[in-house]
N, C-alpha and C positions, 0 to 999 in steps of 0.2 A: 558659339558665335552665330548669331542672326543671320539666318541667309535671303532674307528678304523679307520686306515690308507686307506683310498679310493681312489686308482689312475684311475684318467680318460683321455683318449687320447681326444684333441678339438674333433677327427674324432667320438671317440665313443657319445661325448656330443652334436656334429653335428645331429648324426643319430636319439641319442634320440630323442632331439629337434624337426625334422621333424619328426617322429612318432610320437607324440603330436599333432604337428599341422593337422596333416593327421587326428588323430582320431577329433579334434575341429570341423575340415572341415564337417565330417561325422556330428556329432552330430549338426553345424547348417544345413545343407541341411535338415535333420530329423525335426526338430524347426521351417525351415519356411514351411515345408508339413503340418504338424501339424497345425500352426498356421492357415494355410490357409483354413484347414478342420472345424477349430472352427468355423474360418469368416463366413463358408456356415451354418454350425448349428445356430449361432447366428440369422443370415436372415430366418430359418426355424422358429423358436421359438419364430420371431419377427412378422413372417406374421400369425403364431396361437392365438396370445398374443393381433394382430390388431394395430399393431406398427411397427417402421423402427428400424433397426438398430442404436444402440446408436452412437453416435458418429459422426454422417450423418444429415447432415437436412434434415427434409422430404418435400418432395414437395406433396402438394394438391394442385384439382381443384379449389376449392374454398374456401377463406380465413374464418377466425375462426369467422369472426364477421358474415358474410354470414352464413354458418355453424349454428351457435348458432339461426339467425334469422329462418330459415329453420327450424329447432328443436323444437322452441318457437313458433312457427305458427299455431302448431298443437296440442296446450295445452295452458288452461288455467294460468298455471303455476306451476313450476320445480323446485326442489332444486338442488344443484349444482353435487350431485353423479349420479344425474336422468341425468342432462344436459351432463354431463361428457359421460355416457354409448352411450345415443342417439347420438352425436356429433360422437363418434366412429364408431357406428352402423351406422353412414351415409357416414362414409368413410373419415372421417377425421383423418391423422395421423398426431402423435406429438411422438418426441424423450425427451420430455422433463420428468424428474426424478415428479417433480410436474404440470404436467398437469392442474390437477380441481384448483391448485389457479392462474394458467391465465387465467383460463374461469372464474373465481371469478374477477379478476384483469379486465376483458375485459369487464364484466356487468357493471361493476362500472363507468369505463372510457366512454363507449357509452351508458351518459343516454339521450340521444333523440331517440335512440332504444330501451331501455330496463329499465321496472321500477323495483324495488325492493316493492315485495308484504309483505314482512317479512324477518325476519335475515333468509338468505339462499334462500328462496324464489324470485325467481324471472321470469315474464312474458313479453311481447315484447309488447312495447306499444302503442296504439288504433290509 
């Protein structure tokens, strides 16, 4: 129900309209600073954390099977949270949400490197 007779001139619903858009204008300029300031936080908490920014593939020196081989060389043998930590510790970065089951996935796939000592257990082989 109508609560009252509202007359507007185009000019007056013109002017509004552009003071709207004026204030949108502001509030994205605000939105992309913003956003941009998270982007740097997120790289800050991704190089304390020993990781890349999600979103981003990480480039490493040397691949994860390399990686893995390096880690395992130096022990008799690893379960897969040990290999995980070391693999990091050596400089290898991954964006991925599950990391320790592609090192799981990658022991399994290269067994002419790597044998399976026990469930989870695993050393680089002789």
């Amino acid at each position: 129900m109508p609560r009252g007779k509202v007359e507007l001139s185009i000019a007056k619903l013109k002017g509004y309209l552009d003071q709207q858009m004026d204030k949108r204008q502001v509030l994205l300029r605000e939105k992309k600073k913003l956003l941009k300031e998270m982007s740097k936080l997120d790289a800050k908490l991704a190089s304390l954390e020993g990781g890349a920014v999600t979103g981003k593939r990480a480039s490493n020196s040397q691949s994860l099977v390399e990686t893995l081989q390096q880690v395992l060389s130096k022990t008799e043998g690893m379960r897969i949270p040990e290999i995980q930590e070391a693999a990091q510790k050596a400089g290898y970065v991954s964006t991925s949400d599950n990391f320790r089951s592609i090192i799981n996935q990658t022991l399994i796939r290269e067994k002419k490197l790597f044998t399976k000592l026990e469930r989870g257990l695993y050393a680089l082989k002789k």
